[in-house]
C-alpha positions in Angstrom: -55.3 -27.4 -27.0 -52.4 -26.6 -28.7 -52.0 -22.4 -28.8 -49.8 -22.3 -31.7 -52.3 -24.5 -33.6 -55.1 -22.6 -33.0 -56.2 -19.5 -33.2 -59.0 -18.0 -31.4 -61.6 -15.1 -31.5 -64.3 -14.0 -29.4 -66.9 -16.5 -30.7 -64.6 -19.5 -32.5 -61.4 -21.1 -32.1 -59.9 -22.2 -35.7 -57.0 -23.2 -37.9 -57.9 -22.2 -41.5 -54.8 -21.8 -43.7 -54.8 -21.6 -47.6 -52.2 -22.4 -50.2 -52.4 -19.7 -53.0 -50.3 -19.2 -56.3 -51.1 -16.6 -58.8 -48.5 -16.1 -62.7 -47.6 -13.4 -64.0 -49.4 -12.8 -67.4 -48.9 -15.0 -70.5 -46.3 -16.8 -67.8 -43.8 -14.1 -68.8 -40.4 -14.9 -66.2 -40.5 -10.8 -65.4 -40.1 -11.4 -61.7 -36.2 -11.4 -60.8 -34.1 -10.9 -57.7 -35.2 -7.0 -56.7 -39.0 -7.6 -58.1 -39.0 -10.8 -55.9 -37.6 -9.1 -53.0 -40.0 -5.6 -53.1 -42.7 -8.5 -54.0 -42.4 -9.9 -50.3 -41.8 -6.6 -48.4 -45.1 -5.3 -49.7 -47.2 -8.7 -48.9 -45.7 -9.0 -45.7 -47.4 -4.9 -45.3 -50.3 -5.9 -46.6 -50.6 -9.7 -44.5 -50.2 -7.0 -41.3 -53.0 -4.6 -42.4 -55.1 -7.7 -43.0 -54.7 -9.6 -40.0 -53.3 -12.9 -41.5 -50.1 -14.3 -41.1 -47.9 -15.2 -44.3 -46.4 -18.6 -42.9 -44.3 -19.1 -45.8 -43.8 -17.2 -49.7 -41.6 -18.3 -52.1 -41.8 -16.4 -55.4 -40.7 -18.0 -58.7 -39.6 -16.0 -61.8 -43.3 -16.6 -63.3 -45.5 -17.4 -60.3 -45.7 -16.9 -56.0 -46.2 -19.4 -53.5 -48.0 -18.6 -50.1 -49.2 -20.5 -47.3 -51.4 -17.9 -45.6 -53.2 -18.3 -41.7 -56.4 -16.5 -41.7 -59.4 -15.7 -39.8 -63.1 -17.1 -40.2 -64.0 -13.5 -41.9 -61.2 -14.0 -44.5 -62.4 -15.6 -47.5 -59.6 -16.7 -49.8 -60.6 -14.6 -52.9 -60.7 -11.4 -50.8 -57.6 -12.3 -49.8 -55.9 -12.7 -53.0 -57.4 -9.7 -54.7 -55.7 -7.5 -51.8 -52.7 -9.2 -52.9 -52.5 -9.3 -56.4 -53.9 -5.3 -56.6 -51.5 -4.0 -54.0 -48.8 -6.0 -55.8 -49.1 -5.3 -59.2 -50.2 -1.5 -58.7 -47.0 -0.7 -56.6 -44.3 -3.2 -58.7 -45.6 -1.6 -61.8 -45.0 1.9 -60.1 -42.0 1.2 -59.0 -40.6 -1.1 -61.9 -41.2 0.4 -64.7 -40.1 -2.2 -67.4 -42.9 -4.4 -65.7 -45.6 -1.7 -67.5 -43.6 -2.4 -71.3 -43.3 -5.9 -71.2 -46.8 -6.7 -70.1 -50.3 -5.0 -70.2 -50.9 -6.1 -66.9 -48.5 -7.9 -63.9 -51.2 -11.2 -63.1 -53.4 -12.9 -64.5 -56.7 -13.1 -63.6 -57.1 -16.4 -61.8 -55.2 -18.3 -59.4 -55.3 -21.5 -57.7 -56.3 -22.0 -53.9 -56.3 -24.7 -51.3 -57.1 -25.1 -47.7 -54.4 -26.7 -45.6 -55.7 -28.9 -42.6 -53.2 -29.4 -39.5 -52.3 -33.0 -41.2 -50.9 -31.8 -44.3 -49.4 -28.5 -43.2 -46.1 -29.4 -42.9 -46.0 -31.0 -46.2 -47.4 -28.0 -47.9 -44.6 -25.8 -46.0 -41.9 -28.3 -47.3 -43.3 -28.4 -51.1 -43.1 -24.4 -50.9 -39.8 -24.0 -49.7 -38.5 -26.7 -52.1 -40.1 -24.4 -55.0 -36.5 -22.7 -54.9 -34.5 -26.0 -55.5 -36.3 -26.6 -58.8 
């Protein structure tokens, strides 16, 4: 098997990865260049306290992109409530103009797929290109 493929624990071996993209409330374009950037450094804390690997983030002005690797415990909504909560609580800390423009950062709901090993690099490529738009 391939290693980088798969992942393994003491009971399963596995490749469970999920594409997830949460907006910003009423769509409002509030995240620019510094939000975008703090955005990412806190994820990227919060992928490592976790245990899952962020394969590939892109964030728009209005909405993020992430193609996340998990583990068989992770289910995706637990994953993207620790997400969503550690990033709106500390952007809205630290960026105050985020608390007077909106009554909160996300919306509630957000859209998730699983990614097999066949479609993968597609979804990688789709992310990446989110930039280009």
């Amino acid at each position: 098997m391939d290693s980088k493929r798969y992942d393994k624990s003491r009971s399963a071996t596995y490749n469970i990865g999920y594409h997830i993209i949460w907006c910003t409330k009423y769509r409002r374009q509030v995240l620019t260049d510094p939000i975008q950037k703090r955005l990412k450094e806190v994820v990227a804390i919060k992928a490592v306290e976790l245990n899952v690997r962020i394969e590939t983030i892109e964030v728009m002005p209005e909405h993020v992109h992430m193609f996340v690797k998990a583990t068989t415990v992770d289910s995706p909504h637990t994953l993207v409530k620790h997400f969503k909560g550690i990033t709106s609580f500390t952007l809205r800390k630290e960026f105050p103009e985020l608390k007077r423009r909106l009554p909160c950062l996300w919306t509630r709901s957000y859209y998730v797929e699983s990614i097999g090993h066949i479609s993968e690099t597609t979804v990688r490529k789709y992310i990446e290109d989110q930039k280009l738009k």
